[in-house]
C-alpha positions in Angstrom: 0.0 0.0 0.0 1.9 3.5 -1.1 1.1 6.7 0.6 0.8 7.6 4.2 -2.5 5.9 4.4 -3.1 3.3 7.1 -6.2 2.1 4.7 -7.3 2.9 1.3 -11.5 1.7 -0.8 -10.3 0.9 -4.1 -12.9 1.0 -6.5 -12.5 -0.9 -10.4 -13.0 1.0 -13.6 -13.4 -1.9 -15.4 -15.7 -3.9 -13.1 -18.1 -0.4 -12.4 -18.2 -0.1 -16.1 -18.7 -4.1 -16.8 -21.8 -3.4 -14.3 -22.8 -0.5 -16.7 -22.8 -2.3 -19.5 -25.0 -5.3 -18.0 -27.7 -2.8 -17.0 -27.8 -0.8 -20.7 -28.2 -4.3 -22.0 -31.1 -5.1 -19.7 -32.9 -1.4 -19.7 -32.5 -1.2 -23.5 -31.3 2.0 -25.6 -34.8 3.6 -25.8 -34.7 3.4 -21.8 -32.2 6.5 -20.0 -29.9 5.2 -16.8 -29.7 6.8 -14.1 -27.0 5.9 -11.5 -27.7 6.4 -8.1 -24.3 7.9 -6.2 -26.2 9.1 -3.2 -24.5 8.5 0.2 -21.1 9.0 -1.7 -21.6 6.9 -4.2 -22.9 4.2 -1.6 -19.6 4.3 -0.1 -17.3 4.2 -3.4 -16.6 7.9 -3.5 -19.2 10.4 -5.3 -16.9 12.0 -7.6 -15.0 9.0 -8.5 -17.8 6.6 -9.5 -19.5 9.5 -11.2 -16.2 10.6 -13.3 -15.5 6.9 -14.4 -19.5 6.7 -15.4 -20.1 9.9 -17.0 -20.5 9.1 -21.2 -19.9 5.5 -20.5 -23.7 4.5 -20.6 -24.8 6.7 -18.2 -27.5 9.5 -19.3 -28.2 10.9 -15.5 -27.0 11.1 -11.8 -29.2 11.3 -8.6 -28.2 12.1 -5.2 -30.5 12.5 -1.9 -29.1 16.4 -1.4 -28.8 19.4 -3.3 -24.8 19.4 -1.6 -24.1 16.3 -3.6 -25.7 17.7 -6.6 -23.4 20.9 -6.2 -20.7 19.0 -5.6 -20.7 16.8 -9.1 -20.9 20.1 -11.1 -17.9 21.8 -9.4 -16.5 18.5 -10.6 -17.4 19.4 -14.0 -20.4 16.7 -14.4 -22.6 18.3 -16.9 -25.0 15.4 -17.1 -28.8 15.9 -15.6 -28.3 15.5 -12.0 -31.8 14.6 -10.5 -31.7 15.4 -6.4 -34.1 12.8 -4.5 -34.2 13.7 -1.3 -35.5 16.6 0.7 -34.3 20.3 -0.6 -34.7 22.6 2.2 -35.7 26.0 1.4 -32.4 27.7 2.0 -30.3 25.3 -0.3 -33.0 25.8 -3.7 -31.1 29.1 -5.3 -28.0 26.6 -5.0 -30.1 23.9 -6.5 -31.3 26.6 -9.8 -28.2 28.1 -10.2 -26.4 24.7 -10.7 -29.4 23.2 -13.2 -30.0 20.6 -10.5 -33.8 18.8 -11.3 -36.1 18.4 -8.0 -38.2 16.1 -6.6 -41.0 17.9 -5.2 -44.3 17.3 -3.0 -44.8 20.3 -1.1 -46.3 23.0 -2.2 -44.3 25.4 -0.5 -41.4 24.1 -1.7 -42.9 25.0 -5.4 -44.0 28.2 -4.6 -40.4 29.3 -3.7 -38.9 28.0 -6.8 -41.6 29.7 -8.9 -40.1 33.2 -7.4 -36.3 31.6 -8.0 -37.5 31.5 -11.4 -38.8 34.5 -11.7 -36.0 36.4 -10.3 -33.4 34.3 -12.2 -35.1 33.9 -15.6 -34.0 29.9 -15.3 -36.0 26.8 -16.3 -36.3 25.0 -12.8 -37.0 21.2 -13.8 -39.3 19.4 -11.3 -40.0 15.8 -10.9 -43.9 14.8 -8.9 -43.2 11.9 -6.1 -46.5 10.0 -6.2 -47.3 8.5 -3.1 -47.8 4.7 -4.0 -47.6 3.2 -0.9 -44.3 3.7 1.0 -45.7 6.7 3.2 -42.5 8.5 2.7 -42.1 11.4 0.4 -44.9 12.1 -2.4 -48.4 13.2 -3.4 -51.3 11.4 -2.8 -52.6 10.3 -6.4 -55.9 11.9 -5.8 -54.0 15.4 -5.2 -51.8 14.6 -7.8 -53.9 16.9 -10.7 -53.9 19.6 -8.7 -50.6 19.9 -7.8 -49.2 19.6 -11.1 -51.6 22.2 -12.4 -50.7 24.1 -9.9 -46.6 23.9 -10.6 -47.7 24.3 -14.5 -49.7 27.8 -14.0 -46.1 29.0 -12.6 -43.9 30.3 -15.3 -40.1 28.8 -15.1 -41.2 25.7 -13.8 -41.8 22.5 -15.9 -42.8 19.6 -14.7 -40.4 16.7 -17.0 -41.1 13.9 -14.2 -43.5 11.4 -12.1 -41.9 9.3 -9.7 -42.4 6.9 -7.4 -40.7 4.0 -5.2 -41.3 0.3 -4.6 -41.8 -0.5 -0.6 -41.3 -4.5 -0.7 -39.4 -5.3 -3.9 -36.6 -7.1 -2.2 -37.5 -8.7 0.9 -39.7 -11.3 -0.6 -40.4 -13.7 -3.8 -44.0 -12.5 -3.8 -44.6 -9.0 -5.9 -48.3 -8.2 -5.4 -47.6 -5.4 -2.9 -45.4 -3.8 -5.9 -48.0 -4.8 -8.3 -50.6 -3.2 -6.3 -48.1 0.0 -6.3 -47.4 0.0 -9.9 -51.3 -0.2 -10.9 -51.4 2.8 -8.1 -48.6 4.7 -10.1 -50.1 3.9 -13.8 -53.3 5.4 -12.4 -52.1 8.2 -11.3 -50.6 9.1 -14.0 -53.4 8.1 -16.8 -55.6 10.4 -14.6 -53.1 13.2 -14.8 -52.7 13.0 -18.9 -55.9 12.7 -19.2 -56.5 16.4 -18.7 -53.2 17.5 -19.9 -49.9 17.2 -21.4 -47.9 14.3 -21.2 -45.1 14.2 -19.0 -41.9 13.3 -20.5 -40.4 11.2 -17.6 -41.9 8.0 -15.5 -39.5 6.3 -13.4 -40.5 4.3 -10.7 -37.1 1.5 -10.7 -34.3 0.8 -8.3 -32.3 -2.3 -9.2 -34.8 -4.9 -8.2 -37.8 -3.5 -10.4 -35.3 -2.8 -13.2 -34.6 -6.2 -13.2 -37.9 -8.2 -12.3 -39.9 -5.3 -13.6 -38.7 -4.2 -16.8 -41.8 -2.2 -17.7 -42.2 -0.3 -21.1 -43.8 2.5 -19.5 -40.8 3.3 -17.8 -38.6 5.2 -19.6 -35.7 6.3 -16.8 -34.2 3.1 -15.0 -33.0 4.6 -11.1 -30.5 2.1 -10.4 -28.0 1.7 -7.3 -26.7 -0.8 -5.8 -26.6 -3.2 -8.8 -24.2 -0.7 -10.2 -21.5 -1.5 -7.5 -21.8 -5.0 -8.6 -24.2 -6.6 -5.3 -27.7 -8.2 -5.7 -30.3 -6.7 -3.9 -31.0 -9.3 -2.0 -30.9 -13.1 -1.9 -35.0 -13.1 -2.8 -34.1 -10.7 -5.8 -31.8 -13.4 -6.8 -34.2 -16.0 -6.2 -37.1 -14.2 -8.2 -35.2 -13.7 -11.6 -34.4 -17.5 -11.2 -38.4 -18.4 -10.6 -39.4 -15.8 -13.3 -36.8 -17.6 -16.1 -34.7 -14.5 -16.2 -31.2 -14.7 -16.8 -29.3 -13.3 -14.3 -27.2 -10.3 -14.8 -23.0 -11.0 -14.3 -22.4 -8.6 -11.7 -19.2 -7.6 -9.9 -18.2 -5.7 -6.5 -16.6 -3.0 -7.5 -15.1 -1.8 -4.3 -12.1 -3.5 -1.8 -11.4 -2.2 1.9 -7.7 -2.6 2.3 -5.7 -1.6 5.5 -2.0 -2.3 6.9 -1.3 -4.1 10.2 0.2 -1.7 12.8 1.8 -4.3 15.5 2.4 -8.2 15.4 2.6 -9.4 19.2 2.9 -12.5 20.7 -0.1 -13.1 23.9 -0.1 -16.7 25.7 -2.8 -19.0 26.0 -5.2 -17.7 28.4 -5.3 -14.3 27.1 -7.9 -11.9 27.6 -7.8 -9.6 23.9 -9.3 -6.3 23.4 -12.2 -4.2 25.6 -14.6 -6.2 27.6 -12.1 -9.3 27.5 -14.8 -11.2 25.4 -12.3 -13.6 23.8 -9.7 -15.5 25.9 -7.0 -17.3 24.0 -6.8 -21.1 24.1 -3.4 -21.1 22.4 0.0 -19.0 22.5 -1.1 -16.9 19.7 0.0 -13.9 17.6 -2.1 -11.1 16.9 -1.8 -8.4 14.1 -3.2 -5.0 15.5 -5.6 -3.5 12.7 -5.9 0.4 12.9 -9.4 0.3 11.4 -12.3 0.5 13.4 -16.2 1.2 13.7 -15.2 5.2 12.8 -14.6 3.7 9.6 -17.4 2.4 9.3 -16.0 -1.6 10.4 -19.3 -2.4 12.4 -19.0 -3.6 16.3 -21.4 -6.3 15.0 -18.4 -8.1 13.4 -16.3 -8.2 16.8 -15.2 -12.1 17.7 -17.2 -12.8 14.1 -15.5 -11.3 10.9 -12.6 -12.6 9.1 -10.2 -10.1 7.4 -7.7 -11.6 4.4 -3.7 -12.0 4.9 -1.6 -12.9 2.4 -5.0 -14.8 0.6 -5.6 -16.8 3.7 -8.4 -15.7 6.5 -7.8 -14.7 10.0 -10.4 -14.5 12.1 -11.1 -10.9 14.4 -10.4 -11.5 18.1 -12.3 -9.3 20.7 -14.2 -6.3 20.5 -13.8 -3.9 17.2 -13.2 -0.4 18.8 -13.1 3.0 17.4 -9.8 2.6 15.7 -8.6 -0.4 16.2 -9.4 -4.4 16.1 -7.2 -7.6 16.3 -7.1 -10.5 14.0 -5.6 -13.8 15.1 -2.4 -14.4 12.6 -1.0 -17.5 14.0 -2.4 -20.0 11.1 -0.2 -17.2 8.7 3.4 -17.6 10.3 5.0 -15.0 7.6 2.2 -11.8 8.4 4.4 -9.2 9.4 4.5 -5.2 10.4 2.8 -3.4 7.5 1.3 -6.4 5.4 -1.9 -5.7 3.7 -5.3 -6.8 4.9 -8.3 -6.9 3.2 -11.5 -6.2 5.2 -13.8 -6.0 2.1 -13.1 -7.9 -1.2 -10.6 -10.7 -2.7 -7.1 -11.3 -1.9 -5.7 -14.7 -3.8 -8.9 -17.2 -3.9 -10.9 -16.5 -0.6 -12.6 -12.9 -0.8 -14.7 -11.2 2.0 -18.5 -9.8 0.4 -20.6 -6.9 1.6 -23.0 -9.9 2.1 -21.0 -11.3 4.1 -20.3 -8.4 6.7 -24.1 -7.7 6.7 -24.9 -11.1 7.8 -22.4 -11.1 10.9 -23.7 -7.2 11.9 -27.4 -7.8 11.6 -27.5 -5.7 8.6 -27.5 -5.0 4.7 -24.9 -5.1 2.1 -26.5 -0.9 1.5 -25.7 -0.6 5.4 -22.0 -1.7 5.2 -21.1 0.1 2.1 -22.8 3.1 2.5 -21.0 3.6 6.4 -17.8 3.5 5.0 -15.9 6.6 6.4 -15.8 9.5 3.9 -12.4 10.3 4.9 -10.7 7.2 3.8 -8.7 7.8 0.6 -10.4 6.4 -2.5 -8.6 5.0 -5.2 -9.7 4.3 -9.1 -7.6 0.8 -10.1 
């Protein structure tokens, strides 16, 4: 590992754009892409994964704040950047002046764009959430008219999307509850053009529904997570299998990597780490690991995880702490001061999955990636 880095995320070019690729081929050219690089990128690094993506099959970005938004066009990302989370009033002239597109649901919201507008003489693109059945963000379908007429009887503003999101697309093998929400959002929106224009954008996908639900009607695929080369879920799996889909060849795209700070000798009978929750059975030798839960390595994983020296697995002893956790090295005799460890990814044949780290810590693959401290170093290989 070069630099003065104790640990460095590397994220791959080619598998991010392999990922790409497997998507345009499922969404189709008539369909636009739009990667999801909220919550830094989920963890990969906003501006990296967004300058490796940009013209490389990608037609749009979207990011949950107008801050992320800003920061890809500083960055010199001139692609439509689509913000899907909550603007708060004092961050919309930084939203119009850099050409960011809105989800909106609140009237207020609308009102004070239509004076940024006005004031500004700028087109202020908006996209409608449609409440389908999450209960987050979004208007309620019957409201739905009269909001957009509403937005549409205010010069500057143009409404180019409708939106929604799936609630229970991945936790399960049965998709009525997404039916049920996508004959809520079709509605909705055959009620709207009914007594108007059309509206140029529908987009309802994340990666499960762009993969079980590749609907014609849809013609902006959100995608996230599939991107970075992980499933959605095991039942996402399991569904394209059950529905006779092929499945798409995905690849992680990022690895953790870190360097071991000390290599000490304890004897059997050992109490390791805070709490003294593992005792040693054996003379031992530890390598001391300067990563901890600051990072984003979850307390979950303490006396559970295994990290990756040399290609063979040593598993964590005692509990992870702030900056710092122990792996048990005495099954690899030649680890010494400064080797590399892997924490997240493939080193030789074994390799350690976001999956994997999610199981242990109670969580999701989303949960362990998207953690991952902003301040660690991230490097395009």
């Amino acid at each position: 590992m070069s630099g003065r880095a104790v640990q460095r995320i590397e994220i791959s070019r080619r598998a991010l754009l392999h990922n790409i690729l497997e998507f345009r081929r499922l969404i189709g050219p008539r369909r636009k892409l739009l990667a999801v690089v909220k919550a830094n990128a989920y963890g990969h690094g906003l501006l990296e994964v967004a300058g490796l993506a940009a013209g490389r099959g990608v037609d749009w970005f979207g990011v949950d704040s107008v801050d992320e938004g800003a920061a890809l066009r500083r960055a010199g990302i001139q692609a439509p950047v689509l913000v899907l989370g909550y603007a708060p009033f004092d961050s919309l002239e930084e939203a119009v002046a850099a050409d960011l597109r809105l989800t909106v649901y609140n009237r207020e919201t609308v009102a004070r764009l239509a004076g940024l507008a006005a004031r500004t003489g700028k087109t202020v693109r908006l996209h409608v959430k449609v409440e389908t059945g999450t209960w987050r963000q979004g208007v309620a379908p019957r409201d739905l008219p009269a909001f957009v007429r509403g937005i549409r009887r205010r010069p500057g503003l143009v409404v180019e999307g409708l939106s929604s999101h799936f609630a229970n697309i991945e936790d399960t093998t049965r998709h009525d509850y997404p039916r049920r929400q996508l004959g809520t959002y079709r509605a909705a929106c055959r009620a709207l053009e009914a007594g108007g224009p059309r509206v140029p954008l529908k987009h309802m996908s994340c990666t499960a529904a762009a993969i079980l639900f590749p609907e014609p009607g849809f013609n902006l695929a959100r995608v996230g997570i599939g991107l970075y080369g992980l499933w959605p879920s095991k039942e996402t799996f399991l569904s394209c299998l059950l529905d006779r889909k092929e499945p798409l060849s995905l690849e992680p795209v990022l690895a953790w990597k870190a360097r071991i700070a000390q290599i000490k000798k304890v004897p059997a009978g050992a109490d390791i780490g805070y709490g003294c929750t593992y005792r040693t059975t054996r003379p031992a030798r530890l390598a001391v690991i300067p990563v901890g839960y600051f990072d984003g390595y979850d307390r979950g994983l303490s006396n559970a995880a295994h990290v990756l020296i040399k290609g063979r697995r040593a598993p964590v002893r005692g509990r992870v702490a702030m900056d710092f956790f122990m792996a048990d090295v005495t099954d690899v005799p030649d680890a010494a001061l400064e080797d590399e460890v892997t924490l997240l990814g493939p080193d030789g044949r074994e390799r350690i999955a976001a999956e994997d780290l999610a199981a242990l810590a109670g969580t999701i693959s989303y949960e362990i990636l998207a953690r991952l401290n902003p301040l660690i170093p991230r490097v395009v290989v």
